[in-house]
C-alpha positions in Angstrom: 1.8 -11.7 32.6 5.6 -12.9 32.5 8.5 -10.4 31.2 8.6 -12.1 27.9 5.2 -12.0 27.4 5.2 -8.2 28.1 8.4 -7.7 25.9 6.3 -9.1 23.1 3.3 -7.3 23.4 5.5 -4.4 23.4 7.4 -5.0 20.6 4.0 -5.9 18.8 2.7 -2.4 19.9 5.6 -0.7 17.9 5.7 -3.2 14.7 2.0 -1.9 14.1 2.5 2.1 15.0 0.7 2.1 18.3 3.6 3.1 20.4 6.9 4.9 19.3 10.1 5.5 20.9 12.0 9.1 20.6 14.6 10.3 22.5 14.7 7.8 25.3 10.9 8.6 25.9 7.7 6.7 24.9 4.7 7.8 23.2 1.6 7.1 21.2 2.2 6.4 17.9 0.5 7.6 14.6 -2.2 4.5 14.5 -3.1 5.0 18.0 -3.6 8.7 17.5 -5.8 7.4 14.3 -8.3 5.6 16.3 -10.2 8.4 18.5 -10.9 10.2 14.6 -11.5 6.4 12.8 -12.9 3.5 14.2 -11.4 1.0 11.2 -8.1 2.3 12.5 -8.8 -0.6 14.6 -8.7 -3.4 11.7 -5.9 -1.8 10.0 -3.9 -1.7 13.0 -4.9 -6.0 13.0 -4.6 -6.3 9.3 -0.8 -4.4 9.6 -0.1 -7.0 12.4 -1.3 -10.2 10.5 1.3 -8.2 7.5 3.7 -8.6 9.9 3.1 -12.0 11.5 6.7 -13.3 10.2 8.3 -10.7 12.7 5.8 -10.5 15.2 7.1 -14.3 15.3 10.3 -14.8 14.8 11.7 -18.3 12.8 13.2 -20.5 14.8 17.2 -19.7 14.9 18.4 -23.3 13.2 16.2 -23.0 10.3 17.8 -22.2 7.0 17.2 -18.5 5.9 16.3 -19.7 2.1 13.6 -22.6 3.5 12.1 -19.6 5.9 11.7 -17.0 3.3 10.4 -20.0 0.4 7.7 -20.7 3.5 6.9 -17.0 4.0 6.4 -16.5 0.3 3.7 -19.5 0.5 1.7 -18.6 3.1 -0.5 -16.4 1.2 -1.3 -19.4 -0.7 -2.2 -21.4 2.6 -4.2 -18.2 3.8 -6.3 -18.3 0.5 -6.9 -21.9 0.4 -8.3 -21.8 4.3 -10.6 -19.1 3.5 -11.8 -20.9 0.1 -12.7 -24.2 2.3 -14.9 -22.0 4.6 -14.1 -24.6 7.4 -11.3 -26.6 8.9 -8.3 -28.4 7.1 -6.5 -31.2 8.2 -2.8 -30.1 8.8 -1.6 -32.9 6.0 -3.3 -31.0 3.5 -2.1 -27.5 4.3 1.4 -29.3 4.0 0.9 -31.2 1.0 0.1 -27.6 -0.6 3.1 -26.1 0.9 5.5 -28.5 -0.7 3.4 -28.0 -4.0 3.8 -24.4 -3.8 8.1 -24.5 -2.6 8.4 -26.9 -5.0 6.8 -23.8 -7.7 9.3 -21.2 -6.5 11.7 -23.1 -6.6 11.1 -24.0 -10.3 10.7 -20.4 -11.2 13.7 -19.2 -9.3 16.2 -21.7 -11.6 15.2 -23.5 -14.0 17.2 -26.2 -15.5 17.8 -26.3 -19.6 16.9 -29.1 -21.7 20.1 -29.8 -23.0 21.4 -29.6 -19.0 18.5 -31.9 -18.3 19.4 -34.8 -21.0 22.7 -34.9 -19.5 21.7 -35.2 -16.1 19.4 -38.2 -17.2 22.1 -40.2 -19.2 24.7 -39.6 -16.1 22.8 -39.8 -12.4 22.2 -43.2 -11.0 18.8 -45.3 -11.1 16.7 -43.7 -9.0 15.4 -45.2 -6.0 12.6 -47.9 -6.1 8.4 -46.9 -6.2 7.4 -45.5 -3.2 10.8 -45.4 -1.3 11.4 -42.0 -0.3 15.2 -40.4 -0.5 16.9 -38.6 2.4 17.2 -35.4 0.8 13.1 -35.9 0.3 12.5 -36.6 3.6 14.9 -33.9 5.5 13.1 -31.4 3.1 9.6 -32.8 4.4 10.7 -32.6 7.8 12.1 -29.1 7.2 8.5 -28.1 5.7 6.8 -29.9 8.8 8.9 -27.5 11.2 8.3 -24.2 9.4 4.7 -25.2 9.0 4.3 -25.6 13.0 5.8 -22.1 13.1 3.6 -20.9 10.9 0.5 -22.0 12.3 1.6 -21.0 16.1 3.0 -17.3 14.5 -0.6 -16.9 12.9 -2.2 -18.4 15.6 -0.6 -15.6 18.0 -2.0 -13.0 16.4 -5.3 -14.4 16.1 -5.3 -15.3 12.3 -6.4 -18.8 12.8 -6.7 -21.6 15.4 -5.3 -24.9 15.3 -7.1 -28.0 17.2 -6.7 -31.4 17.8 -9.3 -33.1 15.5 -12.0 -35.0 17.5 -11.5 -38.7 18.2 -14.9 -39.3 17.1 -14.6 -37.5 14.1 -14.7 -39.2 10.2 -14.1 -42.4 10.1 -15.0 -43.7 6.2 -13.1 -43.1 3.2 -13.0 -39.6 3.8 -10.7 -39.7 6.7 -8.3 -42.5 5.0 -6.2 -39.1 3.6 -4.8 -38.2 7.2 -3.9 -42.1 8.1 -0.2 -41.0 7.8 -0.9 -38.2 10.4 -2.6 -40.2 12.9 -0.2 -42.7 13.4 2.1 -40.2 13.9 -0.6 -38.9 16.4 -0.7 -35.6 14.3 -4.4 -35.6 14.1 -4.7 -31.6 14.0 -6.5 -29.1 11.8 -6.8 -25.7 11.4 -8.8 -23.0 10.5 -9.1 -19.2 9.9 -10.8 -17.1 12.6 -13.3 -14.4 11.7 -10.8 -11.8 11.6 -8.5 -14.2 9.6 -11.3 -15.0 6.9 -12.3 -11.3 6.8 -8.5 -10.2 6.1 -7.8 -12.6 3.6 -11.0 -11.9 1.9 -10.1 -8.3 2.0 -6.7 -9.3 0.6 -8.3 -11.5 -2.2 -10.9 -8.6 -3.2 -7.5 -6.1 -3.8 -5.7 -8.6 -6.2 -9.3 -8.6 -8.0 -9.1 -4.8 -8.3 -5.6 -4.7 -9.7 -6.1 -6.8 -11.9 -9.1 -4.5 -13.2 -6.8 -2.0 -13.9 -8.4 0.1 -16.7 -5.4 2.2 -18.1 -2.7 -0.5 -16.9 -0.5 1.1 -14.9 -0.5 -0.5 -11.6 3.1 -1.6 -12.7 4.3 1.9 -13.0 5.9 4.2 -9.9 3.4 6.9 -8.5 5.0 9.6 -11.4 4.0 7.5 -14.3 0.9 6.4 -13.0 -0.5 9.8 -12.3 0.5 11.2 -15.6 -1.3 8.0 -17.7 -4.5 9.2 -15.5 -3.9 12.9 -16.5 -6.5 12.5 -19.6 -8.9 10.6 -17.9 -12.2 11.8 -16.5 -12.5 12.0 -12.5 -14.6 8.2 -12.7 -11.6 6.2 -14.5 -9.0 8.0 -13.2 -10.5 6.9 -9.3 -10.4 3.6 -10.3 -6.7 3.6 -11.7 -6.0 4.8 -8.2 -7.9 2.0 -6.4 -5.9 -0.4 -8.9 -2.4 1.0 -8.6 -2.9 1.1 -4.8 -4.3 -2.6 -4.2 -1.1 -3.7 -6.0 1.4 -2.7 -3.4 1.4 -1.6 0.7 -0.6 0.8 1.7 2.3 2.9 3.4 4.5 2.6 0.3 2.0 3.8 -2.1 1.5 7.1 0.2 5.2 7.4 0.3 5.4 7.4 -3.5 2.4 9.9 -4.2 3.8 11.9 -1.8 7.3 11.9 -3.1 5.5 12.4 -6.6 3.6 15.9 -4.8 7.0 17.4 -4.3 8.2 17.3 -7.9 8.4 20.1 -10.1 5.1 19.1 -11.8 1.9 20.8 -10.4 -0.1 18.6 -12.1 1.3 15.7 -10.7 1.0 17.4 -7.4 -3.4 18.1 -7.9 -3.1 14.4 -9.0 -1.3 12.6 -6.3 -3.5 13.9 -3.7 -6.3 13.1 -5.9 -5.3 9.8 -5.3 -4.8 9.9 -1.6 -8.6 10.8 -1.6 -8.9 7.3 -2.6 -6.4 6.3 -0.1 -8.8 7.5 2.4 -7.6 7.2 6.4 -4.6 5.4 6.3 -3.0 8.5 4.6 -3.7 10.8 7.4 -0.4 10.4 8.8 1.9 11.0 6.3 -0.8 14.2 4.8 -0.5 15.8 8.2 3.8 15.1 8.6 3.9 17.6 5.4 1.1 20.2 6.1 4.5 22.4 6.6 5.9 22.0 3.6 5.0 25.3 1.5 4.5 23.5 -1.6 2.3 21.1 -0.6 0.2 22.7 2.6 -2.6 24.4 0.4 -3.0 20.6 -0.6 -2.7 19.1 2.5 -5.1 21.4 4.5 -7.7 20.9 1.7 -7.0 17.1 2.0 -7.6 17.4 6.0 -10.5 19.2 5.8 -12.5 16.8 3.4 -11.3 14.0 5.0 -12.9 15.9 8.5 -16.0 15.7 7.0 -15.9 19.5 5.3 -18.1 20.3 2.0 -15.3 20.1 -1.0 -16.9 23.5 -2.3 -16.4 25.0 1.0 -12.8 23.3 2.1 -11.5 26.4 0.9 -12.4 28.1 3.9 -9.4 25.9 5.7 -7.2 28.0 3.7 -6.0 31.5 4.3 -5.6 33.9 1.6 -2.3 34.0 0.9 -2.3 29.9 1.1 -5.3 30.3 -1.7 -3.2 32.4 -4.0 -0.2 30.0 -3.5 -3.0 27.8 -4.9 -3.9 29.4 -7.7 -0.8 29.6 -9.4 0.1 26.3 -8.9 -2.9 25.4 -10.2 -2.6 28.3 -13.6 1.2 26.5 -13.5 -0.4 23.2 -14.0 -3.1 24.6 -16.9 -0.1 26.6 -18.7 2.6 23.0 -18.5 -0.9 20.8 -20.1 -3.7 22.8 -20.9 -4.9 25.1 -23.2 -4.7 28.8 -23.5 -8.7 29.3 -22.8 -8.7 26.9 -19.8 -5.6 29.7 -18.3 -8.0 32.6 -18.6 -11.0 31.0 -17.4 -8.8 30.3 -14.3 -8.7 34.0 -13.6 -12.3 33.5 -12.6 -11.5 31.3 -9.6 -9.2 33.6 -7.7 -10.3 34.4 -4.5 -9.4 37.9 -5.2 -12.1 40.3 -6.2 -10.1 42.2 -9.1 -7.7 41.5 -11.1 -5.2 44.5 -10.0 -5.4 42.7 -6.4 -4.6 39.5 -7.4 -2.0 40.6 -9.3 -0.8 42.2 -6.4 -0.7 39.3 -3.9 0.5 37.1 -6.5 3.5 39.1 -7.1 3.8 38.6 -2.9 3.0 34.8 -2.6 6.5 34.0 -3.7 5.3 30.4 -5.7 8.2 29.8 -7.9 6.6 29.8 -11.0 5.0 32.9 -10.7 7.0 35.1 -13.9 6.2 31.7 -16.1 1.8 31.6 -14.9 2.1 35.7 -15.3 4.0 35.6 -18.8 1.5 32.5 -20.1 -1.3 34.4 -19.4 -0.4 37.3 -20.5 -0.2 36.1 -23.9 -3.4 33.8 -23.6 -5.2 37.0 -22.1 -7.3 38.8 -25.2 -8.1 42.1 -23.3 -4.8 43.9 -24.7 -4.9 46.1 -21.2 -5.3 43.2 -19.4 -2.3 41.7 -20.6 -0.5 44.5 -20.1 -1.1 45.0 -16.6 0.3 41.0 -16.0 3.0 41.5 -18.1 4.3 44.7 -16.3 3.6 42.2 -13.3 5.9 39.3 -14.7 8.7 41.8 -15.1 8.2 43.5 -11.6 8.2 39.8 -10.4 11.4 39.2 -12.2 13.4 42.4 -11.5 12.6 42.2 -7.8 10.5 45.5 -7.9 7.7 45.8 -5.6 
């Protein structure tokens, strides 16, 4: 293997996670860590690479920046369309489609009023005679021709597809008359998707299905909004919100924004988002694990590790310690007193870990969760043993004054 055919593979191995670079030193990256716990770590890691195909393969340098990125935005078109044939295409088609669909964008990204449109009838010359082609036309065919090759030897690289030169003794009736403009160029090529190829797109096809299943409609809203229009929905509709907000957008992005989400001020948007990263499943592991030292969100984080390890959900609790479980707690009575009701606050007391109530009064007071005087004051007043109450509210006031 040649230098520049190690410089790729390397490059390639960072693009998709497996390797990273820090401090002048190499090491495995967060996929490759991924696959001794998860063998689909594997497909993502391919799946992440076919994402990435336009930088795994660069453009070539003379084409136009505007005619690469209208030819990147069609592909997913071209992908679709091989994996609907089930078989081989004949390169003329798959560029007769990507003219079709550049010619679309291009319609959507300025469109011309009618009143512009009359004028340019009654003022631009006659146009040229049926079936002559202009020299604008054909540059922007040849242009398309170029980009398509790149397209097909990017995709190709990465093992997407494979492109062949069709068999001499292939069709030769009314079937084959389509490609006669190929052959005589001696372009006699088609292409088609490998397994891998027709499995990804197929995976891709079955998440635009999904979104567009989206029950509540939200899959257009950022993480925030989302989890608060699933915050009244059972645990059943509100998983598959989730699984429709997340096939709408990258994988990585999504975790990024319910993670960002977990670290507002909202502790029910904090239960919810990693609610949601349940549903997100292995390819969250990362980014769960990067904040397992944040003090807002470990409690969270070690429960999501320890499901996701294969741990019981009723006994994931066991991951935590005890002053992680009372951190818990009164993020969770923070969450019931913010959107529930005063009942639900007092039939929380029952899940402390705490045998007594004097004892978890006591840690609580410890913990130091930031809304610890608000959770003691709410269920104070929600509380209707008059002793009880009390006994938190003396604790809300110790909490506030700083007294032991």
């Amino acid at each position: 293997m040649g230098e520049p055919e190690v410089r790729s593979d390397w490059d390639r191995a960072r693009l998709i996670g497996l390797i990273e670079h820090h401090a002048g030193t190499t090491r495995p990256g967060w996929r490759l860590q991924a696959w001794d716990r998860d063998d689909s770590a594997v497909l993502r890691g391919w799946v992440a690479l076919l994402d990435a195909w336009s930088l795994a393969c660069p453009a070539p340098a003379a084409a136009e920046p505007t005619a690469v990125a209208e030819v990147v935005e069609a592909v997913p078109q071209l992908l679709s369309l091989l994996q609907l044939s089930a078989g081989p295409m004949q390169i003329s088609a798959l560029l007769d489609m990507l003219r079709q669909r550049v010619a679309e964008l291009r319609t959507e990204r300025c469109e011309v009023p009618q009143d512009a449109t009359e004028l340019q009838d009654a003022t631009e010359p006659q146009k040229p005679a049926e079936g002559a082609v202009s020299p604008h036309d054909a540059e922007d065919t040849a242009t398309l021709e170029g980009l398509l090759d790149w397209v097909l030897d990017a995709l190709s690289s990465v093992g997407a597809l494979t492109v062949r030169e069709e068999p001499r003794d292939g069709p030769t009736g009314p079937e084959s008359a389509g490609s006669a403009a190929d052959e005589a160029k001696g372009d006699s090529r088609e292409a088609e998707l490998s397994a891998l190829g027709n499995w990804a797109v197929w995976v891709k096809l079955e998440q635009i299905c999904v979104a567009a299943q989206s029950p509540a409609g939200n899959i257009e809203q950022p993480a925030p909004d989302m989890l608060r229009g699933c915050a009244g929905l059972t645990p059943g509709p509100a998983r598959a919100e989730y699984r429709a907000w997340l096939a709408a957008r990258p994988v990585g992005s999504a975790v990024t924004e319910l993670i960002e989400a977990a670290r507002g001020d909202d502790a029910l948007l904090r239960g919810l988002a990693f609610e949601a990263l349940r549903v997100v499943g292995a390819p969250a592991e990362p980014a769960v694990r990067a904040v397992a030292d944040e003090s807002c969100l470990r409690p969270y984080a070690l429960l999501w590790l320890a499901e996701h390890e294969g741990a019981d959900p009723d006994e994931a609790l066991d991951a935590l310690t005890r002053e992680e479980a009372t951190w818990l707690w009164v993020d969770t009575a923070a969450a019931i007193s913010d959107h529930g009701e005063s009942p639900l606050l007092v039939r929380h007391l029952e899940s402390a870990v705490q045998g007594t109530v004097p004892a978890l009064l006591e840690e609580v007071r410890a913990v130091g969760h930031p809304r610890t005087v608000q959770v003691l004051v709410a269920l104070a007043a929600a509380h209707p043993d008059p002793a009880l109450a009390k006994a938190v509210r003396r604790a809300a006031f110790q909490v506030h004054t700083g007294g032991a």
